[in-house]
N, C-alpha and C positions, 0 to 999 in steps of 0.2 A: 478610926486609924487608917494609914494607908496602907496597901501590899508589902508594904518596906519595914515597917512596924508588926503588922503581923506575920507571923514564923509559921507558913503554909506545913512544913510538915510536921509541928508538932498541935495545931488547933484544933482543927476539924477529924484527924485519923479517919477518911475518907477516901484511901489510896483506890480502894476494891470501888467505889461509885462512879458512875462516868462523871465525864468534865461537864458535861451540861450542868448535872447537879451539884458539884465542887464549885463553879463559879457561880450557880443559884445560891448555896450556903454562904460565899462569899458576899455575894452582894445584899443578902439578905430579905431573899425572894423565895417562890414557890420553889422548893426541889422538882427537877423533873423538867421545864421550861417549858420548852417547844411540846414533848411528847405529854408531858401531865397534861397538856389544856389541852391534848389532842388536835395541836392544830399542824400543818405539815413548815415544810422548813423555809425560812425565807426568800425568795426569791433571788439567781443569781446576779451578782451585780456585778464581777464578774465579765469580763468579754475580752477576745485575743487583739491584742493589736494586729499591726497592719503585718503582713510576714518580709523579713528581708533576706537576701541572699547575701551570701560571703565567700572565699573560697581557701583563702590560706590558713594555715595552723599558729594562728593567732588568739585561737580563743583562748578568755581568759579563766582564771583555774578557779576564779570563786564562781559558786554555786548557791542559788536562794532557792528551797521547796516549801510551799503549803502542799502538808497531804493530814489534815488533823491535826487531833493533839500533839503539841512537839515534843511530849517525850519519849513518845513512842515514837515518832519520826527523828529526832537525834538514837536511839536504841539503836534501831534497827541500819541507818546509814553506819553509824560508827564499827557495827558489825561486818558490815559489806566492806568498809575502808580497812578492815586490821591489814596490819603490815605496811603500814606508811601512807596508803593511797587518798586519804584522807590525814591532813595535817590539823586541822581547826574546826573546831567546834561550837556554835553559842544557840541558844535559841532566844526568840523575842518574835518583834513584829515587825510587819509593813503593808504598806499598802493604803493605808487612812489619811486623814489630812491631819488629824492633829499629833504635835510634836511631843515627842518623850510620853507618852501615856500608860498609862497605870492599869496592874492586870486586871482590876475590877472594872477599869471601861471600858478596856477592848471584851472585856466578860460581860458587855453590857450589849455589843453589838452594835453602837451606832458609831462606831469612833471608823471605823470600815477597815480596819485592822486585819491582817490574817496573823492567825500564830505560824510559823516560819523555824526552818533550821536553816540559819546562814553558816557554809561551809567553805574550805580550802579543800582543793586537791591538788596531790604531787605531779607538780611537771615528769610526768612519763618518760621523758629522755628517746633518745634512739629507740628506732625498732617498733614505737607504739604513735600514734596522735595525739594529741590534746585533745581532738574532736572525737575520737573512737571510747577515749575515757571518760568525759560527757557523756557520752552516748550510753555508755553503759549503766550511767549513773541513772540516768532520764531512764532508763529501761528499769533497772530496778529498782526506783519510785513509783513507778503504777502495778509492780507485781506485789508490794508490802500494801497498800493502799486502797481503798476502792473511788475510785475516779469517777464512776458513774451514780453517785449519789450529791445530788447537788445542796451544798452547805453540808454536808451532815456526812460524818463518819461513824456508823452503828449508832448509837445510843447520845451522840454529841452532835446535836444539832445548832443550828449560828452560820451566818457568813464568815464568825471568825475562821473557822474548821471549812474553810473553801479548800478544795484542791487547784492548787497555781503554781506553775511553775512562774518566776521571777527571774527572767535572764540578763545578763549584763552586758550583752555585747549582740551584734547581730547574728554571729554566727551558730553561737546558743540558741537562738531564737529559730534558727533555718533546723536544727538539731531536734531541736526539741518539736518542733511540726512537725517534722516528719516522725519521728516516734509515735507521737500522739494519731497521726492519719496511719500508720502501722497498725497500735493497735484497735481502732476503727475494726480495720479492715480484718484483724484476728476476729474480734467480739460477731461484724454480719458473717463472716465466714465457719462460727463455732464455734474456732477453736483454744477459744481463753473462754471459759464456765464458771469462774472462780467471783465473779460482779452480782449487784442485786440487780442489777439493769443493763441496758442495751445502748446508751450513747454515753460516749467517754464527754463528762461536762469540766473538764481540766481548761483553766484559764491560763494562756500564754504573755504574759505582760512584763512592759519596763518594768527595772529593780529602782526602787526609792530606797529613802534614805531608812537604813536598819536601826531599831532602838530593841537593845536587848531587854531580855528579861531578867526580873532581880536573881539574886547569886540561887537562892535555893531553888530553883525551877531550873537551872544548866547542871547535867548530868544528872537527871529527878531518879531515872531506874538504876543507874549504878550508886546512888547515896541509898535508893530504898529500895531493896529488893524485893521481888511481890508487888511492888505499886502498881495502878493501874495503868495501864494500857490494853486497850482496841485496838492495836494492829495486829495482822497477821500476814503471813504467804497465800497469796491469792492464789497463783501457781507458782512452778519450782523454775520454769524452764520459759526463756523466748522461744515462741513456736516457729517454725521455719513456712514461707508461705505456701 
């Protein structure tokens, strides 16, 4: 049957298991994938495009993140967004070449899919930027997140679970490098402790075209409370240099 046919939250009750093993029981392979066979996590494929510069408050208000599993990466954005700053919410993917794909192949890993939370944010109005409220977003994407593990968020190992930012415009693009060379420079300096490793392996790339995920997977921790998720606050606070 396909993703669509079967009803992910009433088959397996496998909220508490990581997604590595939910899309192993899915596909109906070894639970455990990558870490059962003991082998380490695939290689990233992965790499920043070219960097461009921009300078006026033109960017534009959507926002695409790989940082893992997306339901914990829609949780926890949606959280950051209460009171309007976030308007839209969907999870699914991007990034692969094949069209509309199905959660059991991007859970296969070769389809080169990341899972993604594609969002809106409120135009700011007077008094703030477009770029400053970016900015803060792209800031608080690597403090829920850990960036320095390449494919693999805790226990959920895949290229699908790459951490990427996916930007739409140049300006994002200039935003989001510089955050990311920020926190470099936090991590050789000390002062973020909160990572299992020492280089932020965060990919900066064009946004392709979004194919959401089916209905039960948009909003998975507010339909089921307690379900899994692997995120957490890395740290509380951007450190000052």
């Amino acid at each position: 049957p396909t993703t669509q046919e079967i009803k992910p939250l009433h088959l397996f009750k496998l909220e508490r298991l990581t997604r590595t093993a939910w899309c192993s029981a899915l596909l109906g392979v070894a639970v455990g994938g990558y870490l059962a066979m003991g082998n380490a996590p695939p290689r990233h494929t992965w790499r920043d495009s070219a960097k461009g510069e921009a300078s006026s408050d033109t960017l534009t208000l959507r926002a695409t993140l790989g940082a893992g599993c997306y339901w914990g990466t829609e949780n926890y954005v949606k959280k950051w967004g209460k009171g309007g700053i976030v308007t839209r919410t969907a999870v699914g993917f991007m990034g692969g070449e094949k069209p509309n794909p199905s959660y059991s192949q991007v859970c296969s890993g070769k389809t080169g899919h990341v899972e993604v939370l594609d969002l809106d944010l409120a135009d700011p109005g007077k008094g703030r930027s477009r770029g400053a409220l970016y900015e803060d977003l792209v800031r608080f994407f690597f403090m829920f997140h850990d960036p320095t593990t390449l494919n693999q968020q805790g226990n959920d190992t895949g290229t699908q679970y790459a951490s990427v930012i996916f930007v739409h415009d140049e300006e994002q693009r200039r935003i989001a490098t510089k955050v990311k060379a920020e926190l470099q420079a936090h991590l050789d300096a000390g002062r973020v402790k909160g990572y299992s490793r020492k280089t932020v392996e965060t990919a900066i790339v064009g946004a392709g075209d979004f194919f959401p995920a089916h209905e039960d997977h948009q909003d998975y921790l507010n339909k089921t409370p307690g379900g899994y998720c692997n995120h957490r606050m890395r740290f509380k606070k951007w450190p000052s240099a």
